[in-house]
Backbone as a printed PyTorch tensor [residue, N CA C, xyz], in Angstrom:
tensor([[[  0.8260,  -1.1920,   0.0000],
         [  0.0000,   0.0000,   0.0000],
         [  0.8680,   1.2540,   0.0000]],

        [[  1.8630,   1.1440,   0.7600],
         [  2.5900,   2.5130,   0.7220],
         [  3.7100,   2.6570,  -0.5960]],

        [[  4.1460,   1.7480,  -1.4700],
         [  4.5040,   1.4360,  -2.2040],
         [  3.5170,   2.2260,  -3.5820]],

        [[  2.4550,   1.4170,  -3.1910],
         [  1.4130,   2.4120,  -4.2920],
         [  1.0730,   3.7390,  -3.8610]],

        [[  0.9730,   4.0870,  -2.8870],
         [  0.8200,   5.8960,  -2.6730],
         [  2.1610,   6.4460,  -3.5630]],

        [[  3.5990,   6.1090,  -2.9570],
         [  4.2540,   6.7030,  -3.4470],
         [  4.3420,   6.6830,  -4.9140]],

        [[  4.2270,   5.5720,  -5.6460],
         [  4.0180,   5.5370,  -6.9660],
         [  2.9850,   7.0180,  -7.5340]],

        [[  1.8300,   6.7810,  -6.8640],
         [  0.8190,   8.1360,  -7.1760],
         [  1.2810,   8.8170,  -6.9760]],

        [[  2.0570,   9.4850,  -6.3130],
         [  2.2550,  10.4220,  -5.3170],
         [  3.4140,  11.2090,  -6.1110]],

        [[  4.1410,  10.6730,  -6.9090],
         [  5.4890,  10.6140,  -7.9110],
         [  4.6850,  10.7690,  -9.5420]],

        [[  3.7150,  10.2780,  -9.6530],
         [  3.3640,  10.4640, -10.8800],
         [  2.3290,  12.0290, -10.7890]],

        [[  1.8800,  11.9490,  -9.9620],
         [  1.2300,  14.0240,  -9.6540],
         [  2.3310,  14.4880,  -9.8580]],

        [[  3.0930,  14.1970,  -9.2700],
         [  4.4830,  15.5470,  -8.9700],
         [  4.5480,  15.7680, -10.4990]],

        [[  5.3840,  14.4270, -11.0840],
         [  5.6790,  14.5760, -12.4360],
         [  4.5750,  15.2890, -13.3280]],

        [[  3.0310,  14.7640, -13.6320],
         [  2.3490,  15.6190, -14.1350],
         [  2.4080,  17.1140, -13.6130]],

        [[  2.3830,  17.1950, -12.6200],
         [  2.2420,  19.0790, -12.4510],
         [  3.3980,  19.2380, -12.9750]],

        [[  4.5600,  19.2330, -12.9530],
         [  6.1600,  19.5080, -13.1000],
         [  6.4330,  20.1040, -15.0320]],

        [[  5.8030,  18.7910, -15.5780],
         [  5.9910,  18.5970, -16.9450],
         [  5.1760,  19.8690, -17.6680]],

        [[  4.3160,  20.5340, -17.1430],
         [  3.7600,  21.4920, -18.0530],
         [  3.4110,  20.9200, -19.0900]],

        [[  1.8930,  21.8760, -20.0980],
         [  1.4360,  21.4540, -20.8130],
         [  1.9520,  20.5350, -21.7890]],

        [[  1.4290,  19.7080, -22.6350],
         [  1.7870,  18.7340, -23.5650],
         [  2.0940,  19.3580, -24.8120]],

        [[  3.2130,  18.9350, -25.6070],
         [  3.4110,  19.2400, -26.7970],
         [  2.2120,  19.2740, -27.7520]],

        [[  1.8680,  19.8510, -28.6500],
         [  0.6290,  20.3750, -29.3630],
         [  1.1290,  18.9680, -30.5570]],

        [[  2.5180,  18.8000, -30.9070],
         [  2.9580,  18.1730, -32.2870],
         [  2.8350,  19.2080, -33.2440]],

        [[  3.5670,  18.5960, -34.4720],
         [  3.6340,  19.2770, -35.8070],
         [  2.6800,  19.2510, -36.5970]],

        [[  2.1080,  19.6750, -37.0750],
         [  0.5480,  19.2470, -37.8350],
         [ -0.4050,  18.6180, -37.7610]],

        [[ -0.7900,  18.9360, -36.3700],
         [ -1.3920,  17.6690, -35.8090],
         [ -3.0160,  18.1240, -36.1070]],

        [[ -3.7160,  17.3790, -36.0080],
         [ -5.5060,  17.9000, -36.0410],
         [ -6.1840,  17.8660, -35.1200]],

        [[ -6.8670,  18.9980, -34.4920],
         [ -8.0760,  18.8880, -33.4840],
         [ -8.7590,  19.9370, -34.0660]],

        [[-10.2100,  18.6770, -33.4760],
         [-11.4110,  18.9010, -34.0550],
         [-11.7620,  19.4490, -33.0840]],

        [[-13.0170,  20.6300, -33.4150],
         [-13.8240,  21.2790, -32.3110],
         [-15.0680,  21.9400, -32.8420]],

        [[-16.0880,  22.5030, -32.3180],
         [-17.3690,  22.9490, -32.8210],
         [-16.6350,  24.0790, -33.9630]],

        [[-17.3910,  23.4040, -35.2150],
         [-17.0070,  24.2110, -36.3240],
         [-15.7990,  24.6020, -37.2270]],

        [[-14.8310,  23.5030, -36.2930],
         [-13.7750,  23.6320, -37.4360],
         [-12.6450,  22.5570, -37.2770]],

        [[-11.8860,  22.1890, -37.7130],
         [-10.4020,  20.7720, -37.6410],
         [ -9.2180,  22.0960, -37.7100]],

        [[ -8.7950,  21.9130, -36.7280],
         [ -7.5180,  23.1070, -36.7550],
         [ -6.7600,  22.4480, -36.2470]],

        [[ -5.2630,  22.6810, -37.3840],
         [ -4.1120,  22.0880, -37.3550],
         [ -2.7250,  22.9890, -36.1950]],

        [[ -2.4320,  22.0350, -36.0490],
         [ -1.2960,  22.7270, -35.1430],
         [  0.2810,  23.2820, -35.7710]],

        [[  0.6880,  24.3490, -35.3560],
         [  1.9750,  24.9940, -36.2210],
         [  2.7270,  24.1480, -36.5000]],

        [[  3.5720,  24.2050, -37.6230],
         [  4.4590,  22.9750, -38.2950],
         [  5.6990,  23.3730, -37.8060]],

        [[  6.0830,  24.3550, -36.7170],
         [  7.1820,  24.5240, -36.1790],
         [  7.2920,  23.5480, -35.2180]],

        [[  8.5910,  23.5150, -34.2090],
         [  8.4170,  22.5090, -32.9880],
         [  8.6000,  23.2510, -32.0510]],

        [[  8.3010,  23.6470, -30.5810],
         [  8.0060,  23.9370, -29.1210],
         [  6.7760,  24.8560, -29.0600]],

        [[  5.5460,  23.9100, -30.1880],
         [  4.3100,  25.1330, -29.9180],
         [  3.6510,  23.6090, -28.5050]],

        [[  3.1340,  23.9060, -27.4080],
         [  2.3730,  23.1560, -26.6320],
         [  0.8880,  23.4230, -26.7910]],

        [[ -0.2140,  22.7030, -26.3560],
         [ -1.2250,  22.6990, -26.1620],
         [ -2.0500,  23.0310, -24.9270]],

        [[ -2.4660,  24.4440, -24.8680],
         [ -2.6730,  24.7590, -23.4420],
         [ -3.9480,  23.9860, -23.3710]],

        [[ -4.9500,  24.5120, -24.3430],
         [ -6.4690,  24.3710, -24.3650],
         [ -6.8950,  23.4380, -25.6500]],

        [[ -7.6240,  22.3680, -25.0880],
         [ -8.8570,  21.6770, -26.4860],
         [-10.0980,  21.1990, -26.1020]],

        [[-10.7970,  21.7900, -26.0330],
         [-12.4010,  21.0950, -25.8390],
         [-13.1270,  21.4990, -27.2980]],

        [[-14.2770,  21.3050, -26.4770],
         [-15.3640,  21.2370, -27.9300],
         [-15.4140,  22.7560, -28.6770]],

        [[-15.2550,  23.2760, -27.8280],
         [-15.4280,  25.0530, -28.4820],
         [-14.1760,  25.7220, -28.8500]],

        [[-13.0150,  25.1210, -28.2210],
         [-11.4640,  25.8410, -28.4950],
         [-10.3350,  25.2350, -28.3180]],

        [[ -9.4580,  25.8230, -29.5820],
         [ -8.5030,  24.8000, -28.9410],
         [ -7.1230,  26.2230, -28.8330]],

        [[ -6.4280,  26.0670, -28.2410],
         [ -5.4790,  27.0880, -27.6030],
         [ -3.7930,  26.4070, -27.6820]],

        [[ -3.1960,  26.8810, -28.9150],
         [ -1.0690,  26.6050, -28.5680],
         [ -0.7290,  27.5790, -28.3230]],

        [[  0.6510,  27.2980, -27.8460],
         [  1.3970,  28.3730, -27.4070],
         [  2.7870,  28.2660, -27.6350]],

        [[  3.4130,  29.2730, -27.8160],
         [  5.0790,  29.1170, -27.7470],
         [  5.6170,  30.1100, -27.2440]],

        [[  6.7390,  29.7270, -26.3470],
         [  7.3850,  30.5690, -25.7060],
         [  8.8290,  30.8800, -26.7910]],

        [[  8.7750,  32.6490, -26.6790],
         [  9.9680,  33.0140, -27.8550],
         [ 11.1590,  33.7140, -26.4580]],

        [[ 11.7800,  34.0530, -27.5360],
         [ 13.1470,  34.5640, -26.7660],
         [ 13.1060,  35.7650, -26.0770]],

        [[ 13.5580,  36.8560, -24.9580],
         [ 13.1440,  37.9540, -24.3200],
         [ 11.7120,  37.9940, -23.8140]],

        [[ 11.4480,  37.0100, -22.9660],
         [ 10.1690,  36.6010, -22.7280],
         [  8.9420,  37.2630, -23.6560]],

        [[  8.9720,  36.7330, -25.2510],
         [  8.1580,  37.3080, -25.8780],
         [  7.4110,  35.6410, -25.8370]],

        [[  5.8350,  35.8140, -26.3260],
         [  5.0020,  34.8070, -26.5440],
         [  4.3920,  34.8590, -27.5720]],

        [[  3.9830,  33.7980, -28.0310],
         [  2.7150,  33.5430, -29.6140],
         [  2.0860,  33.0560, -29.2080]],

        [[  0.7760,  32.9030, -29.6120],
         [ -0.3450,  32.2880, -28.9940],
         [ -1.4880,  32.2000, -30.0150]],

        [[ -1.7320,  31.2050, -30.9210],
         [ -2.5940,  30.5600, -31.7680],
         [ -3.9100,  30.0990, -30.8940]],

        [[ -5.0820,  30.2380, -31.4110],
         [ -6.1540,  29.5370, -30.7210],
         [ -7.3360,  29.6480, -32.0860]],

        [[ -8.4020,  29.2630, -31.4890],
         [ -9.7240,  29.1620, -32.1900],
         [-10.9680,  29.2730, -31.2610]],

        [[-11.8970,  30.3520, -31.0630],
         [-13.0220,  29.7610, -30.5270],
         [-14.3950,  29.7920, -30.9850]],

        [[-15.3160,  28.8890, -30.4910],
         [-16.5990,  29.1550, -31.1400],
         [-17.5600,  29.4430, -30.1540]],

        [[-18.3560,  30.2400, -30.3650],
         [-19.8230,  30.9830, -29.2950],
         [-20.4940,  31.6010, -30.2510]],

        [[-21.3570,  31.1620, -29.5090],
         [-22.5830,  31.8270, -29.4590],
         [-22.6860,  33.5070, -29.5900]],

        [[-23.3870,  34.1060, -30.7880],
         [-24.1540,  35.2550, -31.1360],
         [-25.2820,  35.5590, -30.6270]],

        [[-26.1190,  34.9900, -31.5380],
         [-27.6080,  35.3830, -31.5540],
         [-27.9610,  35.5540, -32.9230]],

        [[-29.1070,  35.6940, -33.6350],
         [-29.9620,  35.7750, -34.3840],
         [-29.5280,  37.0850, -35.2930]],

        [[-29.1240,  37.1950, -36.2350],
         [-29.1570,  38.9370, -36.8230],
         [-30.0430,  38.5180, -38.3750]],

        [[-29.9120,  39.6630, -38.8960],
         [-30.9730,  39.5780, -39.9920],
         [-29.7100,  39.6200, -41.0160]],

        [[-28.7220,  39.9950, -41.3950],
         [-27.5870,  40.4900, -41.8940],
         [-26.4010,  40.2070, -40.9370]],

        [[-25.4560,  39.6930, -42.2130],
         [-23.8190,  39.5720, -42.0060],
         [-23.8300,  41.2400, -41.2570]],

        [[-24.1060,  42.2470, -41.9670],
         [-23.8230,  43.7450, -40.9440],
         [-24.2220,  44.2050, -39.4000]],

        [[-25.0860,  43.5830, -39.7120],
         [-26.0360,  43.5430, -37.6340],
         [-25.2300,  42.2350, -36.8580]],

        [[-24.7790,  41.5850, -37.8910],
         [-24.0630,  40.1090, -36.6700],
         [-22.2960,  40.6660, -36.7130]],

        [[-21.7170,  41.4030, -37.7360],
         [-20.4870,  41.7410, -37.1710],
         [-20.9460,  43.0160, -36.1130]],

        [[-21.9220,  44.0770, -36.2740],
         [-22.1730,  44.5960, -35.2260],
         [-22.0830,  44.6870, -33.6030]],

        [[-22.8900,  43.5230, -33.9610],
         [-22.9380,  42.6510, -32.3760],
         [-21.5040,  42.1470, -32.0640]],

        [[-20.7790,  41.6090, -32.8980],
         [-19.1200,  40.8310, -32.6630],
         [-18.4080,  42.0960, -31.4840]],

        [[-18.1110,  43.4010, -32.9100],
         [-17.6050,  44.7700, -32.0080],
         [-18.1690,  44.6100, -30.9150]],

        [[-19.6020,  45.1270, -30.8110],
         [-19.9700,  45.3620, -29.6780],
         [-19.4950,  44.9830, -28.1790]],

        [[-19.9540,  43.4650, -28.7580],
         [-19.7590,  42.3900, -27.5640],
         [-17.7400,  42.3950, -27.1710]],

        [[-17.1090,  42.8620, -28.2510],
         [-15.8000,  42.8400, -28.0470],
         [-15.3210,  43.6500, -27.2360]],

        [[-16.0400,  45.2300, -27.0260],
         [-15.5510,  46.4910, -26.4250],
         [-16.3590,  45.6930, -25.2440]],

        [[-17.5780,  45.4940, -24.8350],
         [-18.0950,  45.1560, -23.4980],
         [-17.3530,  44.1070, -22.9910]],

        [[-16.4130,  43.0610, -23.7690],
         [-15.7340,  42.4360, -22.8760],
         [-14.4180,  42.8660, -22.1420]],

        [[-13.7790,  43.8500, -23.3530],
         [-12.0490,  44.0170, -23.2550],
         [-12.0630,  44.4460, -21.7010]],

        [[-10.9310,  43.5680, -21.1680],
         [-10.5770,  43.7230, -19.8810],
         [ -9.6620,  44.5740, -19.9720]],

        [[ -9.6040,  45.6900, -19.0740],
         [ -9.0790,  47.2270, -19.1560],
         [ -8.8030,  47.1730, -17.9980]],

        [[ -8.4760,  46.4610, -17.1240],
         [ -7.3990,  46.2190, -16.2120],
         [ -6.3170,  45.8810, -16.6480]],

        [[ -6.1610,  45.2160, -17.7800],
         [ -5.0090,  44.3350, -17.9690],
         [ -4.9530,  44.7380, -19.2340]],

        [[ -5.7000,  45.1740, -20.2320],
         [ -4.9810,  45.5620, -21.7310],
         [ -5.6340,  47.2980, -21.7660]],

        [[ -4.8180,  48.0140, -22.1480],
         [ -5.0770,  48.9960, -22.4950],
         [ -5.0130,  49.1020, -23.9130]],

        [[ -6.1520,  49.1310, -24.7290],
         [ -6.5010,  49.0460, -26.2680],
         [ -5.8290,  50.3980, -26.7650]],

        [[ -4.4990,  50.0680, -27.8960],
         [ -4.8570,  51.5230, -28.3370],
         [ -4.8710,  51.4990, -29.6580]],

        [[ -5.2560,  50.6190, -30.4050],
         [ -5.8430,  50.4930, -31.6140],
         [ -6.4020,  48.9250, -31.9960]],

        [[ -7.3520,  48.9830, -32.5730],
         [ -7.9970,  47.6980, -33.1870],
         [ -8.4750,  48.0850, -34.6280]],

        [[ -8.9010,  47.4320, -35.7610],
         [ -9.3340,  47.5400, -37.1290],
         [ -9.6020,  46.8480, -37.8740]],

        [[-11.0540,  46.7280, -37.6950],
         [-11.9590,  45.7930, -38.2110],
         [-12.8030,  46.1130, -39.9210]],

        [[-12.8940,  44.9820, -40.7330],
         [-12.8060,  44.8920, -41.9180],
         [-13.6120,  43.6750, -42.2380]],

        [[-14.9020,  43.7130, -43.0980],
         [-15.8540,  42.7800, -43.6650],
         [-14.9290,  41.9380, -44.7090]],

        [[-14.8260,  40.8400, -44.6490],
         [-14.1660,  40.3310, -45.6630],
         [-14.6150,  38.5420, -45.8420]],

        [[-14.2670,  37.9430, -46.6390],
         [-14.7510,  36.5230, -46.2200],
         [-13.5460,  35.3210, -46.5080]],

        [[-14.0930,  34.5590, -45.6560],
         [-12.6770,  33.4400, -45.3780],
         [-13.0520,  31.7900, -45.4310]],

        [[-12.6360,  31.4060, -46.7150],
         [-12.9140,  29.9080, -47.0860],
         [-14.5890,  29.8580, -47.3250]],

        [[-15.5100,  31.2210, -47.9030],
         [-16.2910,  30.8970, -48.2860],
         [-17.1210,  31.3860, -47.0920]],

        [[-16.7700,  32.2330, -45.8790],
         [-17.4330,  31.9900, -44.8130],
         [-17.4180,  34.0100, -45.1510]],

        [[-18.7030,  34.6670, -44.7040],
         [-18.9920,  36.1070, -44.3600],
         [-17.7780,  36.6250, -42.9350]],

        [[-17.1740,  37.1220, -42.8610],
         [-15.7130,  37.2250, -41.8400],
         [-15.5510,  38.6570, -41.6130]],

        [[-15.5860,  39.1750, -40.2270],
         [-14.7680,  40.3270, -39.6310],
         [-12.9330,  39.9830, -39.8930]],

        [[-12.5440,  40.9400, -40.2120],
         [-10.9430,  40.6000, -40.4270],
         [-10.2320,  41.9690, -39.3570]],

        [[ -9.5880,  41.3450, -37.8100],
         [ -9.4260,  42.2700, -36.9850],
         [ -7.9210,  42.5690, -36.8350]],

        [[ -7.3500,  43.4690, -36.5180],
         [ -5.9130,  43.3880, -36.0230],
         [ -5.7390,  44.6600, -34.9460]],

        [[ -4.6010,  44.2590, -34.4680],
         [ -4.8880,  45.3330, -33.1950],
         [ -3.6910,  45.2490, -31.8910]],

        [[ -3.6950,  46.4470, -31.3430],
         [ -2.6730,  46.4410, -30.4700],
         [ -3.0770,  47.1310, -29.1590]],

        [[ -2.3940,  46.8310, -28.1770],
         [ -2.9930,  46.9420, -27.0130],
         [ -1.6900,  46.8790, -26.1140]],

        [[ -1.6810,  47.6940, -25.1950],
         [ -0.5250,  47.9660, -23.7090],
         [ -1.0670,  46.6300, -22.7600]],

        [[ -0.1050,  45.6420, -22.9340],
         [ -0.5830,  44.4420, -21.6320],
         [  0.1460,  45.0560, -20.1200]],

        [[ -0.6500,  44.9270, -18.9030],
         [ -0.5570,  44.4450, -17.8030],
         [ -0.4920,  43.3440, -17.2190]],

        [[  1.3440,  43.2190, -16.5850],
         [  1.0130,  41.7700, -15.7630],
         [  0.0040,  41.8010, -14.5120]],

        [[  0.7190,  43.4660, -13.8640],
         [ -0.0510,  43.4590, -12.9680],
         [ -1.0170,  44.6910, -12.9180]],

        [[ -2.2460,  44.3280, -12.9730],
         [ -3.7020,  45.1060, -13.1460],
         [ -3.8120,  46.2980, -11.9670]],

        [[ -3.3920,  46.0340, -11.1970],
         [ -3.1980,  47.4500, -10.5530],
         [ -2.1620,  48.5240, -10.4730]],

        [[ -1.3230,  48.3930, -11.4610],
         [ -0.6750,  49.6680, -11.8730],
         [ -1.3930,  49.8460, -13.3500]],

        [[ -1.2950,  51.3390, -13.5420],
         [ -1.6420,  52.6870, -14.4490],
         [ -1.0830,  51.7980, -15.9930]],

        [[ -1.6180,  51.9250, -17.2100],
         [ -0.9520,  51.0290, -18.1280],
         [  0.1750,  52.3470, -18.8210]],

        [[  1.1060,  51.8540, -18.0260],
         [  2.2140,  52.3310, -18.5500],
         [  3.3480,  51.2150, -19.0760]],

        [[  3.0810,  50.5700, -19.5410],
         [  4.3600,  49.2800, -19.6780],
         [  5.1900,  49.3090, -20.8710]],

        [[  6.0260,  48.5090, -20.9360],
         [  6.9310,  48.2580, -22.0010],
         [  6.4200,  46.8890, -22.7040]],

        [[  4.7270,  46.0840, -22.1200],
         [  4.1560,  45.0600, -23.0240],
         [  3.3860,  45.3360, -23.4780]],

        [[  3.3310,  44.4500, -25.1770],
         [  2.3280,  45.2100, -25.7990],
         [  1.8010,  43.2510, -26.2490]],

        [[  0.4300,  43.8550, -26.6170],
         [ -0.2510,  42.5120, -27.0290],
         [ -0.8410,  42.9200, -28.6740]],

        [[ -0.2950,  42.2340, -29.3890],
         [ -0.8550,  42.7540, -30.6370],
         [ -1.2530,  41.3170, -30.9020]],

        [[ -2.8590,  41.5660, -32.1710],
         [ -3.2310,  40.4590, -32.5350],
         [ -3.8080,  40.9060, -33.9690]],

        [[ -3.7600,  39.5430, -34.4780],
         [ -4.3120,  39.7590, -35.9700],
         [ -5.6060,  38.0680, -35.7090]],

        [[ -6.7780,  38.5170, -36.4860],
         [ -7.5390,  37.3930, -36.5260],
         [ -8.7770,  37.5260, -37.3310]],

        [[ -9.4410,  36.9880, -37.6720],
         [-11.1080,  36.7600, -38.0390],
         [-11.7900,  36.0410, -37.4400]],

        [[-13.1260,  36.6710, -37.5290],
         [-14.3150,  35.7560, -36.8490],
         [-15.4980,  36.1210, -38.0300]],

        [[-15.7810,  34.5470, -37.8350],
         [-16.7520,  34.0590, -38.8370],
         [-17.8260,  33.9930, -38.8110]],

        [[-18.8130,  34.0970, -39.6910],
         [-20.4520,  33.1400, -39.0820],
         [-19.8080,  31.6540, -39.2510]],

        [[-20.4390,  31.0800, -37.9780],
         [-20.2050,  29.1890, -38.4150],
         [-21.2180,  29.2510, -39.5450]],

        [[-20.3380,  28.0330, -40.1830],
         [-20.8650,  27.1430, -41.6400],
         [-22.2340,  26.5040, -41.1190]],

        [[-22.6150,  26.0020, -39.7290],
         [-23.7510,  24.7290, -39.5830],
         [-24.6350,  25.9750, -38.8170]],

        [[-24.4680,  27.3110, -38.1160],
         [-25.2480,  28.1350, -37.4080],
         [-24.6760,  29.1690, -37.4790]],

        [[-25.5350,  30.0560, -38.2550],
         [-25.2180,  31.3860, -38.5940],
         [-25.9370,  32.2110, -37.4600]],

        [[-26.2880,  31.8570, -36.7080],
         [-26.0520,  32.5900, -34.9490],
         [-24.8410,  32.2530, -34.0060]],

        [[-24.1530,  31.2240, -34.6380],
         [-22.7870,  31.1240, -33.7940],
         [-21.7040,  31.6010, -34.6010]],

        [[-20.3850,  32.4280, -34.2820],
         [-19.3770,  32.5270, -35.2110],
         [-18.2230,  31.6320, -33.9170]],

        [[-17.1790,  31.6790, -35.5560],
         [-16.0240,  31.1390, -35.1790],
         [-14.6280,  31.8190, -35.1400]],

        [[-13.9630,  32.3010, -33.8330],
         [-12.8560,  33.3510, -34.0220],
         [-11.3970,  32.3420, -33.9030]],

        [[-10.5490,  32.8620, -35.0270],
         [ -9.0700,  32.4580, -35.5000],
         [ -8.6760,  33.7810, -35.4530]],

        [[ -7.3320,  33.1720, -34.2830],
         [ -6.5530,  34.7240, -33.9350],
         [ -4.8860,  33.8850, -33.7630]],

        [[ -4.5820,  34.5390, -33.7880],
         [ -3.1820,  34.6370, -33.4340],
         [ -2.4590,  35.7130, -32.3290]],

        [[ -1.9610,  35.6890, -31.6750],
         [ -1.1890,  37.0270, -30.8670],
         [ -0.2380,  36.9690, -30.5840]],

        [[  0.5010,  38.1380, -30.1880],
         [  1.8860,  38.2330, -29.7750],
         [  2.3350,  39.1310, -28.9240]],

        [[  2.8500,  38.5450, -27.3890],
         [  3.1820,  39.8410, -26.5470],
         [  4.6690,  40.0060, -26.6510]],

        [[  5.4860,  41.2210, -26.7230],
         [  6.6360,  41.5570, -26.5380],
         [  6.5240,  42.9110, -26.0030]],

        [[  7.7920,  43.2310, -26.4010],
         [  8.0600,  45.0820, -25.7590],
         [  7.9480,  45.7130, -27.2050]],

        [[  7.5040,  45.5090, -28.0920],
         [  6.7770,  45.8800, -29.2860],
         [  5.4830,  46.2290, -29.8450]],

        [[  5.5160,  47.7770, -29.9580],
         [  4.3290,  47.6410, -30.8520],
         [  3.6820,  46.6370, -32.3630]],

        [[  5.3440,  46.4440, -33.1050],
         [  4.5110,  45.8920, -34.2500],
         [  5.1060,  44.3240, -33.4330]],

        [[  3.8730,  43.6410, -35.1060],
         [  4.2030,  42.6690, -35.5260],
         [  4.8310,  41.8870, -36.6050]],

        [[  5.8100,  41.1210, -35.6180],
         [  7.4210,  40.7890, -36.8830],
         [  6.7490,  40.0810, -37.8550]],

        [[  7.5610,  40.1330, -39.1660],
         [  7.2010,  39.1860, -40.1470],
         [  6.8810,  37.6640, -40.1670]],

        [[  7.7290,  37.1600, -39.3950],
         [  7.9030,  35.9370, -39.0090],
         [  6.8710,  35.2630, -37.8550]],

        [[  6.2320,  36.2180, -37.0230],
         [  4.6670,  35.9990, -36.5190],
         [  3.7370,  36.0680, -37.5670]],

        [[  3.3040,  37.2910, -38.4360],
         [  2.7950,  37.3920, -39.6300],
         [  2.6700,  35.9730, -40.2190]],

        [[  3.8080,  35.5530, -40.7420],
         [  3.1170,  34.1480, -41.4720],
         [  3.3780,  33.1050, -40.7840]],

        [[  3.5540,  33.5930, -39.6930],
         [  3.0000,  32.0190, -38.6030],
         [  1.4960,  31.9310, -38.5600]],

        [[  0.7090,  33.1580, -38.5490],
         [ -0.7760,  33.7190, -38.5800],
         [ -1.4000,  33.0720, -39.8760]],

        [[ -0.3080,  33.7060, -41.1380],
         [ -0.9380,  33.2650, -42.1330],
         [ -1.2720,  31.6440, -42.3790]],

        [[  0.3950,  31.2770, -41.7310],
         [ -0.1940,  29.6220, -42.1750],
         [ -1.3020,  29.0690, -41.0600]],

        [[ -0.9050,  29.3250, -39.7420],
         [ -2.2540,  29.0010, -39.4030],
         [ -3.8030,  29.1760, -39.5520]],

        [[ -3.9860,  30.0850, -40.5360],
         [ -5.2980,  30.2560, -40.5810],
         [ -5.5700,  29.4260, -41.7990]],

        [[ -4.3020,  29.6130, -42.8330],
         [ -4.3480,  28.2710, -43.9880],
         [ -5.3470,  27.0240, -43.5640]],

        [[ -4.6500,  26.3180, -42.6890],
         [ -4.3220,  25.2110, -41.8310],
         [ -5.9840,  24.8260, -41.6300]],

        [[ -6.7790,  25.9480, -40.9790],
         [ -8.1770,  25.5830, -41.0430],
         [ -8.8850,  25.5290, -41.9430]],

        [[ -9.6550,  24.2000, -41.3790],
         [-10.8620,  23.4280, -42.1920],
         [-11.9930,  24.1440, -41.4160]],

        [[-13.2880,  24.9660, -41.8940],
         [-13.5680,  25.2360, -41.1770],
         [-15.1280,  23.7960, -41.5730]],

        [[-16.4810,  23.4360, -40.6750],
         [-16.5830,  22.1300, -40.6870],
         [-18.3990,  22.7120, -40.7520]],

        [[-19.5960,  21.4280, -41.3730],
         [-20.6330,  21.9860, -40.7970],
         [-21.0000,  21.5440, -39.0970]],

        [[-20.2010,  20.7470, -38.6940],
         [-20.2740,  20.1220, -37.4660],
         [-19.9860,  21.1850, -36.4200]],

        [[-21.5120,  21.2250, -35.1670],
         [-21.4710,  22.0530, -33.9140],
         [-22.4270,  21.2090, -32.6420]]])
């Protein structure tokens, strides 16, 4: 018996220790509304995959980060592609957490992607590690992405983003078509 505790007891440690799991090189996960492939580079991990999102990550050099994801939710009902990206903005400014990002530009654009009606967003923003100081920092969170109507429910869309925090406003080339190929990469699916 004590033989087997410690066995358990050694295999927690090790799971907490090991940090998230490698994502792999092209790998596929499926989720509401789309098969999204994982970067064909190697040290992207897999923070997040359930049914609605799936979330990699890579840690870069000068504690800069990338961060690939996908998610799908729920809208609501619009009469028009123009009243449902409406609602997207909307719902985007009522969420942005302004403790921790200070927005100082975003730019949004009707466009369509694999056949799908698409907001096309990009944008930069002052990150806070810590939310109670004034956003004065040297981090910035810039992101480039689209969000879709889903293919199977055109009251749900589907958002593909990419981001990148450094001590930079822009974004390097070499994030750029990490973005591009990942958005390649998606299948988007009628399955929700």
């Amino acid at each position: 018996m004590k033989y087997l505790l410690l066995v358990l007891l050694a295999s927690i440690i090790t799971a907490c220790v090991s940090g998230p799991p490698e994502a792999g090189i092209n790998k596929a996960y499926s989720q509401n509304g789309a098969i999204v492939t994982s970067p064909s580079q190697p040290g992207w991990v897999l923070l997040e995959h359930t049914t609605n999102t799936v979330v990699f990550a890579r840690a870069l050099a000068d504690n800069h980060s990338v961060v690939a994801n996908t998610y799908y939710f729920w809208i609501g009902d619009a009469a028009s592609d123009a009243v449902f990206f409406e609602k997207i903005i909307e719902g985007r400014e009522q969420t942005n957490n302004r403790e921790r990002f200070n927005q100082l530009v975003v730019d949004y654009h009707e466009t369509t992607f694999k056949g799908q009606p698409c907001l096309k967003y990009r944008g930069v923003a002052e990150y806070q590690r810590d939310p109670t100081k004034i956003p004065d920092s040297d981090d910035y969170f810039s992101n480039i992405g689209y969000i879709c109507r889903a293919p199977s429910d055109a009251a749900s869309a589907l958002l593909m983003e990419v981001s990148y925090r450094s001590s930079s406003k822009q974004l390097p080339v070499n994030i750029e078509h990490i973005a591009d190929t990942f958005f390649a990469d998606i299948t988007l699916t009628d399955s929700d």
